[in-house]
Every structure is written in C-alpha cells, then in structure tokens.
C-alpha positions in Angstrom: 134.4 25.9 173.3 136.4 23.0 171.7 133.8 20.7 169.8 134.8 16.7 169.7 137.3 15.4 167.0 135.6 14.3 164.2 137.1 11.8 160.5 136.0 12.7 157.2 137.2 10.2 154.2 136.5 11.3 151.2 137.2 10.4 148.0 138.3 12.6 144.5 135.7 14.8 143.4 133.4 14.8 146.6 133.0 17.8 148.5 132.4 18.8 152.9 130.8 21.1 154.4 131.4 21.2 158.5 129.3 23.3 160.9 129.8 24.2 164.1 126.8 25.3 166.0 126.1 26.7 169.3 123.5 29.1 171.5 124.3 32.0 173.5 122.7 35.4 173.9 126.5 36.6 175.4 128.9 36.2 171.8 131.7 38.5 170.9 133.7 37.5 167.7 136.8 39.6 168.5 137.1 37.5 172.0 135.9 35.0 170.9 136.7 34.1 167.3 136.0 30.7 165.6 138.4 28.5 164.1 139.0 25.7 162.2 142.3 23.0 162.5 143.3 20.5 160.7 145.2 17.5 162.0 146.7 15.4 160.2 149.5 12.9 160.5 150.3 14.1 163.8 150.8 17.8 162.3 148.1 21.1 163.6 147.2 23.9 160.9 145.1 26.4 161.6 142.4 27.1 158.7 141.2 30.4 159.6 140.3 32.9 162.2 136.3 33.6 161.6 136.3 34.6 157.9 140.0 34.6 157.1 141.6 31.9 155.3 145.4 31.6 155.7 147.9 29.9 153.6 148.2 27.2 151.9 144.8 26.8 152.3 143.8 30.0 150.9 145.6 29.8 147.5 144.1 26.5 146.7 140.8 28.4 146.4 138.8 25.2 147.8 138.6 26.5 151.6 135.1 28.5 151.9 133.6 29.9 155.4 130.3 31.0 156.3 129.2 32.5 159.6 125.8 32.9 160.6 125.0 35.1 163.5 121.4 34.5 164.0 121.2 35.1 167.7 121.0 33.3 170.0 121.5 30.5 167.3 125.0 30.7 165.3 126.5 28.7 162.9 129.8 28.6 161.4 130.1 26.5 158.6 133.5 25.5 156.6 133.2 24.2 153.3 135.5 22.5 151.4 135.8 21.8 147.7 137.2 18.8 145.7 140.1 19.6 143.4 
C-alpha cells in the first residue's frame, strides 16, 4: 500500500501529526511494516520502520510514532514536533 503524496507548510513553532489509516482483517507487521519518507528537494529519507526512528531524525527528538492495531481498523500516526 503506498498512500498519495501529500505538502505540509508549516511554519516555526507549529506542530503535525500524519495518519495513515487502513482496514484489513489479514495484517502482519513483520511483512508488512509501515513506513514513513520524507522527500524533499528531490532527496528520499526513510523516517522509520513501524516504531523505529532512524537517524538524523531520531536525535532531533521531534519524530514521534504511534501504531494502533485496533483490528480490522489500524492507524499509524507520525507526529512531528516544532523545534
């Protein structure tokens, strides 16, 4: 599953949290893990597989995830803090 680009302008001192939701009865996180990219300026980073953060992202201490398994209902959510 690949969800549709999406902008976020934000400016100093506001905050984002992103979710990603979907509905399946069939889910297995080790086959299947969520992640979150960033694009920007024509670079990829990759955020995060499920609940690990990787670097640089992790030392800022603003990256936050949340996963939700409320079958058949689940939600993965990626917040992000201001600095």
């Amino acid at each position: 599953m690949i969800t549709d680009n999406q902008v976020f302008v934000l400016n100093r001192g506001q905050t984002l949290e992103m979710l990603c939701e979907f509905k399946t009865f069939d889910f297995d996180t080790f086959h299947n893990p969520i992640v979150w990219k960033k694009f920007q300026l024509g670079e990829e980073h990759q955020i995060n597989i499920m609940g690990n953060i990787f670097e640089p992202f992790l030392s800022t201490n603003r990256f936050d995830v949340m996963f939700d398994p409320s079958v058949p209902r689940f939600c993965m959510a990626l917040h992000v803090a201001s600095k």
